[in-house]
N, C-alpha and C positions, 0 to 999 in steps of 0.2 A: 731369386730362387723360388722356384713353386712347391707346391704344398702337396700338389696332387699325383697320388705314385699314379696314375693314367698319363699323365702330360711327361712325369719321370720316367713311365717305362721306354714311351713314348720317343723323346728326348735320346735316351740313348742306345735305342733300336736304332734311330736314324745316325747318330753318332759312327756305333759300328757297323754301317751299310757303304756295302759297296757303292752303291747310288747315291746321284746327288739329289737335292730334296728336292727340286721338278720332277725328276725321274721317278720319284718317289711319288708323287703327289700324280701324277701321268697314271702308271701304273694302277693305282688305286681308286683311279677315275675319280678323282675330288673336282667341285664345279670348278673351283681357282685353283693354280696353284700355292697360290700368297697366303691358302687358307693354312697351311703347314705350320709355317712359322707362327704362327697364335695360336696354335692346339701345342707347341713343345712347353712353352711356359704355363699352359692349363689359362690363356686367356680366353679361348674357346672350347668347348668339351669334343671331344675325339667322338664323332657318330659312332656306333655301334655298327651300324651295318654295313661302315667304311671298315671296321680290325679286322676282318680277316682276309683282304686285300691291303690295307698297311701292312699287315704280320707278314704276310708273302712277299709283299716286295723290301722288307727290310729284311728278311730270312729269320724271323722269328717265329716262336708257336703263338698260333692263333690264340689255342685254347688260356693260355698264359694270361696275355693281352687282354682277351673278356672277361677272364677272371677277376681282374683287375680293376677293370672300367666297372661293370656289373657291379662289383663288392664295392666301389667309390658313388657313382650314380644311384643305382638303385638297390642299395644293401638290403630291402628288406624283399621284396621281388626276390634277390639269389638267394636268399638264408629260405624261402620258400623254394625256388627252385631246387636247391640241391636237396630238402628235406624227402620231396615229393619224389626226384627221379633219381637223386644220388649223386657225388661227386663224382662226376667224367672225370678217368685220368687218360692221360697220353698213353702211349703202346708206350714210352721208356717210364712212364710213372707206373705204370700194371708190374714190367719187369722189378722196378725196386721192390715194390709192393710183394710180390710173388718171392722174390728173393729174401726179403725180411721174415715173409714167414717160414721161407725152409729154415732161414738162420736160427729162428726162437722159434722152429717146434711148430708152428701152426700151416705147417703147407697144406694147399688142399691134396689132397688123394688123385686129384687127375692128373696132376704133374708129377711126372717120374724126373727121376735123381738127374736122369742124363740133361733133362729139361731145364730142371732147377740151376744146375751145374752152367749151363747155355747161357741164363738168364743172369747169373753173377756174373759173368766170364764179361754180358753184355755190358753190363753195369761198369764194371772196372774200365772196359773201356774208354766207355762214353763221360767217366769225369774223367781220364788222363786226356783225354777231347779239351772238355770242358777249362782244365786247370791249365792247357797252351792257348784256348781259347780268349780266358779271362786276364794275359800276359799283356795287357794294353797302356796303353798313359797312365801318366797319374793323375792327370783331370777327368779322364773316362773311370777311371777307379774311385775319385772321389764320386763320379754320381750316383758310380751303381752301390758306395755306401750309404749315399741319400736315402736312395731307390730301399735299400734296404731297410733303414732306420724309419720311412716312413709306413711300410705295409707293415 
């Protein structure tokens, strides 16, 4: 079992992909493909400037993945980084975001109701997505309680 939630997310991004791990590894232009299997267990570190052609061919978000590696890798680089430019969220992380604050009162002023309203309605959606999405194994379930318990 690895330690490292980069090789865990890693791990079971390629789990739930449709591709097989050459395809995977093809796709992401890695020099080997053999290089795969020893980045799942964290016995080699996931290049940074391979995630976000990993993230795309296993249908993940990018921005997730470097979050991830970054905050493992070089914690103290991102704890600079986001101080300097701020935390980048995803277009559905803005929508939470935007949504939380119509919920408790702090929306900004440039979003009208009907927007606010768009951006919930988005939101509901996207976990009734998320909660047929995460209906998988129970070996797939146990990692991504790993995945969780280690970040």
């Amino acid at each position: 079992m690895t330690t490292s939630p980069t090789a865990a997310f890693l791990k079971l991004a390629i789990a739930n992909s449709d591709l097989t791990q050459r395809e995977i590894a093809q796709q992401a232009e890695l020099p080997k493909p053999n290089v795969l299997p020893m980045m799942k267990p964290g016995e080699t570190k996931v290049p940074l400037n391979r995630i976000p052609a990993l993230a795309k061919a296993c249908g993940v978000d990018a921005a997730t993945f470097i979050r991830i590696a970054m905050t493992e890798y070089h914690p103290e680089l991102w704890r600079l980084l986001e101080a300097e430019f701020g935390a980048n969220l995803t277009e559905d992380e803005e929508k939470l975001v935007e949504g939380w604050r119509y919920l408790t009162g702090h929306a900004s002023t440039r979003s009208t109701f009907r927007h606010q309203k768009r951006s919930l309605a988005s939101i509901i959606v996207e976990l009734f997505r998320l909660a047929d999405y995460f209906q998988f194994e129970e070996e797939k379930q146990n990692d991504l309680d790993r995945l969780l318990d280690d970040l």
